[in-house]
C-alpha positions in Angstrom: 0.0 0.0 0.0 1.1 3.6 -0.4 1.9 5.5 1.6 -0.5 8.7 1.1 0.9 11.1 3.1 4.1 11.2 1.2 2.0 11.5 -2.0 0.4 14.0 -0.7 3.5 15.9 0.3 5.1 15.3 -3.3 2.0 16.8 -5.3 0.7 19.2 -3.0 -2.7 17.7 -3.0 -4.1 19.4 -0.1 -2.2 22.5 -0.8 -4.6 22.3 -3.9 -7.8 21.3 -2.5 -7.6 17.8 -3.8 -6.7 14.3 -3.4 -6.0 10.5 -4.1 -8.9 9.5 -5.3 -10.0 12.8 -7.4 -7.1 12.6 -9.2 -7.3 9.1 -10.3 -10.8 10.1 -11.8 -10.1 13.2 -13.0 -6.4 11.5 -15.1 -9.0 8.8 -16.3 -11.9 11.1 -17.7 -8.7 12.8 -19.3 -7.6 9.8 -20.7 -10.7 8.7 -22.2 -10.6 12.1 -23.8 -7.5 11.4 -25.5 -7.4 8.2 -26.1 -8.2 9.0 -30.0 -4.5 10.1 -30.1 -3.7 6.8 -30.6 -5.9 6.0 -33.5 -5.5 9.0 -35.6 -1.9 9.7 -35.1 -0.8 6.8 -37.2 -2.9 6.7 -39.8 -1.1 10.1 -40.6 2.0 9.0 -39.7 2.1 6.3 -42.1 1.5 8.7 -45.2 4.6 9.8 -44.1 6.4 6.2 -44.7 6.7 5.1 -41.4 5.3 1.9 -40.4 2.0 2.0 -38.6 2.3 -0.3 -36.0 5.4 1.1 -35.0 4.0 4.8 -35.6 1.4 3.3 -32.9 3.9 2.3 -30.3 5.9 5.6 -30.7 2.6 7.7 -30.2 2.0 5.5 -26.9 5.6 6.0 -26.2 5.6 9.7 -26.8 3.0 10.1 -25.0 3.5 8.3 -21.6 7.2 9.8 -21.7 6.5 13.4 -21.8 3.1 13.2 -19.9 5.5 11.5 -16.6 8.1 14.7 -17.3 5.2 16.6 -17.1 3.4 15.0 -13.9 6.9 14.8 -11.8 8.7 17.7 -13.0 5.9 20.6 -13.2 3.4 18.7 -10.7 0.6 19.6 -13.5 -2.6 17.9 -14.7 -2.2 18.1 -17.9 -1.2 15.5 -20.5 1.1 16.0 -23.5 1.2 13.7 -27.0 1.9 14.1 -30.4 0.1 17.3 -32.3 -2.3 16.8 -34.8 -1.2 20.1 -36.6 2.4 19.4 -36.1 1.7 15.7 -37.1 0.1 17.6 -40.4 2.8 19.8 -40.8 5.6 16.5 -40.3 3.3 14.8 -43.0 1.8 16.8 -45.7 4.7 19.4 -45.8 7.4 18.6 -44.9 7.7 15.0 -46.6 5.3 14.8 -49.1 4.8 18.7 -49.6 9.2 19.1 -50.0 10.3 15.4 -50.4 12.2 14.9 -47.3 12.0 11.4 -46.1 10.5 10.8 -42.6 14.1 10.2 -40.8 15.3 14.0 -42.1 12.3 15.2 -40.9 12.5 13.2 -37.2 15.9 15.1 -36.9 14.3 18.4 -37.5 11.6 17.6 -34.8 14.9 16.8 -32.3 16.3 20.0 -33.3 13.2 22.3 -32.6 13.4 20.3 -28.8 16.7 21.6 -28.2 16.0 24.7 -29.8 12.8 25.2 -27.3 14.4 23.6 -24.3 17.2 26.4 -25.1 14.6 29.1 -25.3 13.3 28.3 -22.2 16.1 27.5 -19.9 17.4 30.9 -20.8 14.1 32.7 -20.9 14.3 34.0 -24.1 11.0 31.7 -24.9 9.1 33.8 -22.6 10.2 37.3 -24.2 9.4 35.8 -27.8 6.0 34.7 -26.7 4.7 38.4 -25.6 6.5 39.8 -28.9 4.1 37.9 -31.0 0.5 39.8 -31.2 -2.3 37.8 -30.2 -4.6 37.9 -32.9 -1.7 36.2 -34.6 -1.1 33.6 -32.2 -5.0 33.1 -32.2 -5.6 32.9 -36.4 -2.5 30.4 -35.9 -4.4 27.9 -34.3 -7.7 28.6 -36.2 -5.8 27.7 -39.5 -4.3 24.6 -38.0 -7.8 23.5 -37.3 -9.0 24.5 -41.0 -5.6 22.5 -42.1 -7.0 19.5 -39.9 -10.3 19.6 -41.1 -9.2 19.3 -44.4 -7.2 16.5 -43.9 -10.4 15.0 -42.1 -12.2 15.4 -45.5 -10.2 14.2 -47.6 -9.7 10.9 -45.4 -13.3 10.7 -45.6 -13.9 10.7 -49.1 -15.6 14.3 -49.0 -13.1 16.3 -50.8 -10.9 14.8 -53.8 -9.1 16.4 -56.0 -10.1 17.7 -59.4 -7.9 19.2 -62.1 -10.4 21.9 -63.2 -11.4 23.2 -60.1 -8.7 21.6 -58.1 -10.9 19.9 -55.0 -14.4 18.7 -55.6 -17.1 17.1 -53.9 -16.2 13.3 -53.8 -18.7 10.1 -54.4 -20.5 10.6 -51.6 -22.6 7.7 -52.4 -19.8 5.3 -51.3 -20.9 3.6 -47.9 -17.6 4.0 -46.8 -18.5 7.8 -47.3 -21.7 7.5 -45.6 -20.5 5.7 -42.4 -17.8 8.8 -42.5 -20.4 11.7 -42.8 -22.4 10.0 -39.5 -19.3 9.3 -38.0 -19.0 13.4 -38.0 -23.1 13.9 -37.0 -22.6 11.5 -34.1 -19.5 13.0 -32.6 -20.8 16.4 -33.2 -23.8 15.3 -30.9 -21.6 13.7 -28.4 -19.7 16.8 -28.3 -22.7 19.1 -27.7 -24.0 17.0 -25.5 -20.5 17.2 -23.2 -20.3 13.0 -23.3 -16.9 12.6 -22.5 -14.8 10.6 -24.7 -17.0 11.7 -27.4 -14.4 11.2 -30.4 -13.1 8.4 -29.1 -17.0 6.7 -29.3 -17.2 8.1 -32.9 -13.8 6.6 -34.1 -14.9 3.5 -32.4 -18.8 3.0 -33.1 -17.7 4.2 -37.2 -15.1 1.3 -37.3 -17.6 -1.2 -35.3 -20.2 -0.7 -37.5 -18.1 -0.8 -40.9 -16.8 -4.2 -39.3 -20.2 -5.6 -39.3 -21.7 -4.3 -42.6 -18.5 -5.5 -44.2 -17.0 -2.4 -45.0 -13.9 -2.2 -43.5 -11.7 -5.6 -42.5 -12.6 -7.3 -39.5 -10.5 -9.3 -36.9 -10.3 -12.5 -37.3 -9.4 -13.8 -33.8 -8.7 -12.4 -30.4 -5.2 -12.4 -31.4 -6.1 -9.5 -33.7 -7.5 -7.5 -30.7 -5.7 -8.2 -28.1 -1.6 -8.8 -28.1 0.6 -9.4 -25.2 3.8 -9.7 -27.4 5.0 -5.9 -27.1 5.3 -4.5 -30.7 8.6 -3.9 -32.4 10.0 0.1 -32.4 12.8 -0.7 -33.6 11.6 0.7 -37.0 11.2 4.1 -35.7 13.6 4.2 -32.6 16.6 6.2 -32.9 16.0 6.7 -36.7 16.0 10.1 -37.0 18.6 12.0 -39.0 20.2 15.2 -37.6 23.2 15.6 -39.5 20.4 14.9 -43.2 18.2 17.5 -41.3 20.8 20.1 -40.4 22.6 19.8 -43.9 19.6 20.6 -45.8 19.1 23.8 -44.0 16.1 23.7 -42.5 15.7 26.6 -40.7 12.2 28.0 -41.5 11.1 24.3 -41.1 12.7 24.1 -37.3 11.5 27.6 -36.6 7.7 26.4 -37.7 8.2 23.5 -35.2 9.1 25.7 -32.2 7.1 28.0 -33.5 3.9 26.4 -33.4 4.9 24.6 -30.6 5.1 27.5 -28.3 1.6 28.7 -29.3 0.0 25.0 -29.1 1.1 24.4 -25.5 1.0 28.3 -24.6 -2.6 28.9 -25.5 -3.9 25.9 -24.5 -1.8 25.9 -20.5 -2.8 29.5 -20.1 -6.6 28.4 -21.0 -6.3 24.9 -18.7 -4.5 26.6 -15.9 -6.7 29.4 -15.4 -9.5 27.0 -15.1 -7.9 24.8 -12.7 -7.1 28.0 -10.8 -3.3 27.3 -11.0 -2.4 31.2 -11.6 -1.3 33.8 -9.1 -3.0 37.1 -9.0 -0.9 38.4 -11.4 -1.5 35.6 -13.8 1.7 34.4 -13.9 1.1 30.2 -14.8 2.0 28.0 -11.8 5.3 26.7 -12.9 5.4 27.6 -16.2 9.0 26.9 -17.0 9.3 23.5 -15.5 6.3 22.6 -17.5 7.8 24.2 -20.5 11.3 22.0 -19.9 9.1 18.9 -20.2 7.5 19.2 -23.0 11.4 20.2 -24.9 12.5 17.0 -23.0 9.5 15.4 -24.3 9.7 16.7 -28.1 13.0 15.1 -28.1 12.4 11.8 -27.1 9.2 12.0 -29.3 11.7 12.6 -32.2 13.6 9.5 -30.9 11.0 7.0 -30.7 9.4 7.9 -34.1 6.8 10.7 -34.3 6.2 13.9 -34.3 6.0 17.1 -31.7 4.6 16.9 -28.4 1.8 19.3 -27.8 -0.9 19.6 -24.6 -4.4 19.1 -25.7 -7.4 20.9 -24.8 -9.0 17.8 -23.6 -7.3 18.1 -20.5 -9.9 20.4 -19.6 -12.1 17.4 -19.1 -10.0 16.2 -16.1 -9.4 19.6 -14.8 -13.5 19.9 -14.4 -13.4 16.9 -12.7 -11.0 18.5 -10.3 -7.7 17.4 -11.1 -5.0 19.9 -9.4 -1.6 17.9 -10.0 0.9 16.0 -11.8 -1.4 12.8 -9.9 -4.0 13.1 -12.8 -0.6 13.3 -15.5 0.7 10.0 -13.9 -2.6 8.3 -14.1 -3.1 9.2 -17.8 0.4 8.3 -18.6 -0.2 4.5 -16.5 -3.5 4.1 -18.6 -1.4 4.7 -21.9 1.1 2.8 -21.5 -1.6 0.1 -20.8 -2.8 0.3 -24.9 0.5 -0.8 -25.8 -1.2 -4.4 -25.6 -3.9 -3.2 -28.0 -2.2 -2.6 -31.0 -3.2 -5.2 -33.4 -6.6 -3.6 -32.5 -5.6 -0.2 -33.7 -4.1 -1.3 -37.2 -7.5 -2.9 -38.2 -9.0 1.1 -38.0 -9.3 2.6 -41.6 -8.8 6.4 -42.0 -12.3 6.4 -42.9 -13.1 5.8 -39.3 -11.1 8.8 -37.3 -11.9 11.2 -40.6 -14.9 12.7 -38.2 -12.3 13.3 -35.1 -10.2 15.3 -37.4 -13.4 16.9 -39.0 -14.6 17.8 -35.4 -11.5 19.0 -34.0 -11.3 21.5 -36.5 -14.5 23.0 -35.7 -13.6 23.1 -31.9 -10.5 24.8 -33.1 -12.6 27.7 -35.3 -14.1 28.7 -31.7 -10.7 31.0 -31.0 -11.8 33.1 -34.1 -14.3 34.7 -32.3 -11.1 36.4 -30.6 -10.1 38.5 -33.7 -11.5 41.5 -33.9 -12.4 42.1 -37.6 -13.9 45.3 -37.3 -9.9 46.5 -36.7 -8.7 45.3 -40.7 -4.8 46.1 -40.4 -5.4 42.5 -37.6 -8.5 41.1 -39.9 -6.0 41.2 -42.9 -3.1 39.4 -41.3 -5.3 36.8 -40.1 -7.5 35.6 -42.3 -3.9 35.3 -44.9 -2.5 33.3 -42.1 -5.9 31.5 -41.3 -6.9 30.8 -45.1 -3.2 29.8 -46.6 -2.8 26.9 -44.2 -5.5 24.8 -46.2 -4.9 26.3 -49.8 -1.6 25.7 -49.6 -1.4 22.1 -47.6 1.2 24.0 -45.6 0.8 25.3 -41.9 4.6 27.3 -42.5 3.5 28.9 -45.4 0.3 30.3 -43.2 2.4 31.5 -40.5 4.8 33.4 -43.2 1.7 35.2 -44.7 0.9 36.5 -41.4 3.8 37.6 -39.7 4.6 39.2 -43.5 1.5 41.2 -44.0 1.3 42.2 -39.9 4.8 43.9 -40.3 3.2 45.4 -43.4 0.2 46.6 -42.8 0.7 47.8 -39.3 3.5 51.0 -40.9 1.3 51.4 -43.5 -1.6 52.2 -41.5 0.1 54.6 -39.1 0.2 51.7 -36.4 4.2 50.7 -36.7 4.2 51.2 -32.5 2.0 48.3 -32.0 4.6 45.8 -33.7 7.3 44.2 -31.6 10.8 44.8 -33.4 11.3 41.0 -33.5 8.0 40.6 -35.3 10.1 42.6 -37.7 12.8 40.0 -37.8 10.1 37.1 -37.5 9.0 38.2 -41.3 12.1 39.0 -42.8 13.7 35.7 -42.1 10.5 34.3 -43.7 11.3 36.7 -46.4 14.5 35.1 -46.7 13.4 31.9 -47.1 11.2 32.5 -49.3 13.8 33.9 -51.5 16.4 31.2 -51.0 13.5 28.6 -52.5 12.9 30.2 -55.3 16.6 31.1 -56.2 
């Protein structure tokens, strides 16, 4: 048996109005939250080139790693796993969209962790993050969930391509279609309804009725469920190229990285911590820079094991309301993941057809933040909707971000308002000038 009191002394669980037993509850409502993770992260992984089922084992690996940094080192509730728009970003641009292979672009995903566990050991990270203006930081993560949604269509069937009119409407006639389009009704539902685990049900009850309709493959045996022979990583583990990814010169693709992944965890901590009430009066984030440290830590050993960038999702909100305080409700999510390593044949029988609608719906939850802009002011409306709008045209989250920083250090001068941009904005959109230049050369 425990021993309680020295549990209590390590997380502070008194201290925060909590305890044992509302911890474990609130880390497995989070869990169930994000347990999706595990299903969708592959399936865009393995467009990339690496292998699913070991794209499945880093995810869980990725996962449980930085969520224990997270837990034990910044004593916060939150847990941390691999980004859906950085996962986009590692897929669609910078392999297929510039013809990197995956192991090039692993070592730039190492790189931006050192680059941001620099940044923040230093402090510099915090000085960037309150250079940047927030309508930009805002239409950043709007256009990441536009990007995702896209994605989400695609998989689904809904949008193919056309060479007229570039994308069209696809056969939505299909059943495989079909099942996709309720897929997105019934987790919509779910998630006005506030069921928890909503996407998780959708990804699930899509795949379990495609199973039986014969749709989509279905198991043959429990072996195809259920595995207790742990999985091979060693096609992923320790693959990753720094010396391809630093030769190539991949400095706008880093910078996008640590770029985004400041904003992602950012945002979403400031949101999550001021509902858990883990903010001074001041609202300064209840150890910001430990948490910070954890998720570099974590980015590199994601990069290690085989995936992408470690972000913290907005589903932690769901254990927060269910009164987690502390890094107890991070351990417990991080136990109950490393626990799905034994479910991975299950997870390689689930077509892209099937998480399509969690991708779909994340997007829309991700739209909500637009609402922030104010597009009555147009030298911000401008600036964002480029940023917001290129992301999906272009099938490229750093060509989104360019647009914006460009046209905010633009527009600002030109309308008389050069005192509201931050002299490293300035810097911010030259470099991306630069680069620009240097690919066209």
């Amino acid at each position: 048996m425990p021993d309680l009191s020295r549990i209590d002394k390590f997380f502070q669980l008194t201290a925060r109005g909590t305890d044992v037993r509302t911890e474990i509850v609130a880390g497995l409502t989070t869990f169930v939250t994000i347990a999706y993770i595990i299903l969708v992260n592959p399936n865009v992984l393995s467009e990339a080139g690496i292998p699913k089922e070991a794209a499945i084992l880093a995810t869980i690996l990725a996962t449980v790693g930085t969520t224990l940094l997270v837990g034990f080192i910044a004593n916060l509730p939150m847990a941390s796993a691999p980004g859906l728009g950085l996962q986009a970003f590692f897929t669609y641009t910078v392999v297929l969209g510039m013809g990197l292979n995956w192991q090039t672009a692993l070592g730039a995903v190492f790189v931006s962790g050192v680059v941001f566990f620099i940044l923040t050991i230093t402090g510099a990270l915090k000085y960037i993050v309150e250079s940047i203006p927030e309508v930009l930081k805002v239409s950043i993560t709007v256009g990441i969930g536009l990007f995702i949604a896209f994605i989400g269509l695609r998989a689904a069937g809904v949008v193919v391509a056309n060479p007229d009119t570039l994308v069209a409407v696809g056969d939505i006639t299909q059943p495989a279609v079909i099942l996709s389009l309720l897929g997105v009704f019934v987790a919509g539902a779910l998630m006005a309804k506030n069921v928890r685990g909503s996407l998780l049900i959708a990804i699930l009850g899509t795949t379990i009725v495609g199973m039986l309709l014969g749709i989509f493959e279905s198991p043959k045996s429990a072996q195809d469920i259920v595995s207790f022979t742990l999985p091979s990583i060693k096609p992923t583990f320790a693959q990753l190229d720094i010396v391809a990814a630093v030769k190539y010169g991949l400095v706008s693709i880093i910078f996008s990285f640590t770029i985004v992944e400041m904003f992602d965890n950012i945002g979403t901590l400031i949101g999550l911590t001021k509902r858990a009430g883990l903010v001074d009066e001041e609202g300064n984030i209840l150890n910001l820079n430990r948490f910070l440290m954890a998720n570099s830590l974590g980015t590199m050993w994601s990069a290690l094991v085989g995936t992408c960038t470690v972000t913290t999702y907005v589903e932690n909100a769901t254990g927060i309301a269910e009164g987690g305080r502390t890094g107890l409700t991070a351990i417990v999510v991080a136990v109950l993941f490393a626990l799905t390593i034994f479910l991975t044949p299950l997870v390689t029988l689930i077509p892209a057809y099937a998480t399509a609608p969690a991708l779909i719906t994340i997007g829309a939850l991700m739209l909500q933040g637009i609402k922030e802009i104010d597009l009555t002011e147009f030298s911000d409306a401008l600036p964002a909707f480029l940023t917001i709008i290129l992301m999906p045209l272009t099938y490229n989250i750093a060509q989104g971000i360019a647009f914006g920083f460009i046209s905010y250090a633009i527009i600002k001068p030109l309308t008389g308002r050069a005192k509201e941009v931050h002299w490293l904005v300035y810097v911010i959109a030259i470099a991306f000038v630069i680069n620009f230049a240097l690919r066209l050369a």
